[in-house]
C-alpha positions in Angstrom: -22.1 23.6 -14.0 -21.1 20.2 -14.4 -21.8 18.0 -11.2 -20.2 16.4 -8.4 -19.6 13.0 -9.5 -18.0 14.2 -13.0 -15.8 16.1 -10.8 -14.6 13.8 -9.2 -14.3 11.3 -12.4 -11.7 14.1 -13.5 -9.9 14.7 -11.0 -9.6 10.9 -10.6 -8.8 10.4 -14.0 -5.9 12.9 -13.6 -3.9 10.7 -11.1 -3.6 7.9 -13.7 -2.2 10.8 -16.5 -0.1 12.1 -14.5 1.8 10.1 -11.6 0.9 11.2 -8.2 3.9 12.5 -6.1 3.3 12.6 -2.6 5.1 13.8 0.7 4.7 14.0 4.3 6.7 15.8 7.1 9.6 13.1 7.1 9.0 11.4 3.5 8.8 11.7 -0.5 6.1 8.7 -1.8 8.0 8.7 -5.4 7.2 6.9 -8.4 8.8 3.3 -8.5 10.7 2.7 -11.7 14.2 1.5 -12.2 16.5 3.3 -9.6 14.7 1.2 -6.9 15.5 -2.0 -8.5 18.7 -2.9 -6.0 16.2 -2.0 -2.8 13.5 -4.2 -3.9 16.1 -6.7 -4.3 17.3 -6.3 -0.6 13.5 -5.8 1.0 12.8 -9.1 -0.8 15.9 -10.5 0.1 14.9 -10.4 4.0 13.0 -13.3 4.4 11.7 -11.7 8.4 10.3 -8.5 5.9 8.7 -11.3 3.2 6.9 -13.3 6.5 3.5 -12.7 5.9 3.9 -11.6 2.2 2.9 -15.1 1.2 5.8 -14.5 -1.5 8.1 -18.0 -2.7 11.3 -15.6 -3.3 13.5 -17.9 -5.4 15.7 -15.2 -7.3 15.2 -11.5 -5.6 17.0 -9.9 -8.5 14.7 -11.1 -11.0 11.4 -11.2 -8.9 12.8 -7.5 -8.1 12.4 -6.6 -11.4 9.2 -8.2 -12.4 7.6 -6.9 -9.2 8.7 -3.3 -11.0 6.7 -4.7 -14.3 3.9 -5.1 -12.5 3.6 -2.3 -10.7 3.6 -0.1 -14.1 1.2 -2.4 -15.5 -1.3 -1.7 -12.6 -1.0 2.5 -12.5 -1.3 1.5 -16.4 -5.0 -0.5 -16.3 -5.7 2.1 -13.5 -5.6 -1.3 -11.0 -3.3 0.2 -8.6 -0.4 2.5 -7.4 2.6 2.3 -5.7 5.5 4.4 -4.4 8.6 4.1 -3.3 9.0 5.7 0.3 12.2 7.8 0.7 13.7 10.0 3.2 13.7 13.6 2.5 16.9 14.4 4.4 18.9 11.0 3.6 17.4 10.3 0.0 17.4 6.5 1.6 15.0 4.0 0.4 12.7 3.2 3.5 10.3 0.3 2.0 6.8 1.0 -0.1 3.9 1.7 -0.1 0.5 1.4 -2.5 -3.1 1.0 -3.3 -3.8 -2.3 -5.2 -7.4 -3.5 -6.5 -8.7 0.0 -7.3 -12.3 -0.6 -8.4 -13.2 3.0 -9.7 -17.2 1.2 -10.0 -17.4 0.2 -6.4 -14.6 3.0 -4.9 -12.9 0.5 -2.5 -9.5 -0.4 -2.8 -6.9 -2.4 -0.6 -3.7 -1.0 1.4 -0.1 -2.6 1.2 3.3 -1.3 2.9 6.5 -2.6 3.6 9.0 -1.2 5.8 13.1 -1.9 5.8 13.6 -3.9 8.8 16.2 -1.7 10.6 13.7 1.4 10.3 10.7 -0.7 12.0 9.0 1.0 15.0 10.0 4.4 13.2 6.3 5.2 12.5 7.4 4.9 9.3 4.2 3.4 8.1 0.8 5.6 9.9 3.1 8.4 8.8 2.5 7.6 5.1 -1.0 5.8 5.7 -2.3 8.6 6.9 -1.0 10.6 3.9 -2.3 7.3 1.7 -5.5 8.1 3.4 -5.8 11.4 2.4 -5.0 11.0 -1.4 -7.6 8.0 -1.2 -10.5 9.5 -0.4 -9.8 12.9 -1.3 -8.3 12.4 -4.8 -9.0 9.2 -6.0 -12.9 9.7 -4.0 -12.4 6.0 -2.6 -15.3 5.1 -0.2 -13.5 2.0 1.1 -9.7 1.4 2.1 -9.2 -2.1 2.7 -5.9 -3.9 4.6 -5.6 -7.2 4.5 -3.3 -8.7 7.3 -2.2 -12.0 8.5 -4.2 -12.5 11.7 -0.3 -13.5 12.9 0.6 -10.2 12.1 0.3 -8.8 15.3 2.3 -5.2 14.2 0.9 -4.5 11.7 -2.8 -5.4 13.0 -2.3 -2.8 16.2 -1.2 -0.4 13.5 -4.0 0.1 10.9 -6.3 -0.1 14.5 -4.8 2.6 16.4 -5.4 4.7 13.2 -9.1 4.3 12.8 -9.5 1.0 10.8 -12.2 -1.1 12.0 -12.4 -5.1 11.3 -14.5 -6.6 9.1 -13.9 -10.2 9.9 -11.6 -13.4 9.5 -10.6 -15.4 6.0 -9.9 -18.2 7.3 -6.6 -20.4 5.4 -7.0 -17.7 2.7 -3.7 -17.6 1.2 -0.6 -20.4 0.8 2.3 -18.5 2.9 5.6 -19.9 1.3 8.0 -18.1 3.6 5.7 -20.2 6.7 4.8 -23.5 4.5 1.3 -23.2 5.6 -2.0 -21.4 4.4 -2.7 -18.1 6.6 -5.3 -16.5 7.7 -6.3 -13.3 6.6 -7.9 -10.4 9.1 -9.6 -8.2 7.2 -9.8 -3.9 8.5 -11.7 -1.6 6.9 -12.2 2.3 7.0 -15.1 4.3 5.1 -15.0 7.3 3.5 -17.7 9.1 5.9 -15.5 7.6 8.9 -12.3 9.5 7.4 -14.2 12.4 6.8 -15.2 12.6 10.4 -12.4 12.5 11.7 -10.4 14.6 9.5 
């Protein structure tokens, strides 16, 4: 019987051969390739979205399409994955979602979403967090999901606490926000596997 740890390898190793759809009640997390090139172009386009991104966007049609690039290159080098968030009754594109900075040697890996702004305060996002969450720790056998969030963030902060993250500290003038012209600082939430697995 082979043991726990190469199970998990495999089953790991299975999200990277073979891309990861995901759903939840309201939503399809789908595979960003082409298709979502015009919506990136719009969510980058909306400079109240980009705010605490830290993103210079100079040309959203082509930073659009190299954000796409990059994304494939990352579920490529098993770095990261991302989705696409779309409604299953509309088909409409509602923002993104993704795990970035997979370390399959340490298991911890950081959280990122953005949200369309005229679908905020949807619970758009802890609807696919949660389901983020699950595939995490339970697929992928992550014991750390990290979200990094400018302490400005205020939303955005109250969200990844109301679902169980806990905070790990302050980076203080961590990152060079372009959309602000000035360096922001970065709080930094945290939840462990055995702190999911409790509660779920």
């Amino acid at each position: 019987m082979n043991s726990e740890p190469e199970y998990h390898i495999r089953l790991r190793d299975k999200c990277f051969e073979e891309f990861p759809t995901l759903e939840t009640k309201r939503f399809i997390l789908s595979r960003y390739n082409e298709i979502f090139l015009k919506d990136i172009e719009e969510l980058f386009s909306d400079k109240e979205v980009m705010k605490y991104s830290g993103t210079e966007i100079i040309d959203a049609k082509k930073q659009a399409k190299m954000y796409l690039e990059k994304v494939e290159v990352m579920y490529k080098n098993k770095e990261g994955i991302r989705w696409g968030i779309v409604d299953k009754t509309t088909n409409e594109f509602l923002g993104d979602i993704g795990l970035y900075n997979i370390d399959l040697y340490s298991n911890n890996t950081e959280i990122g979403y953005t949200v369309v702004r005229h679908h905020w305060r949807e619970k758009i996002a802890s609807e696919c967090i949660e389901r983020l969450l699950k595939f995490a720790f339970k697929e992928l056998y992550m014991n750390k999901i990290i979200a990094m969030i400018d302490r400005d963030n205020f939303p955005s902060i109250a969200l990844v606490k109301k679902i169980g993250f806990c905070e790990d500290g302050v980076l203080r003038e961590h990152y060079y926000n372009y959309q602000m012209g000035e360096y922001g600082n970065i709080s930094v939430y945290s939840m462990l596997r055995k702190e999911y697995m409790k509660q779920n």
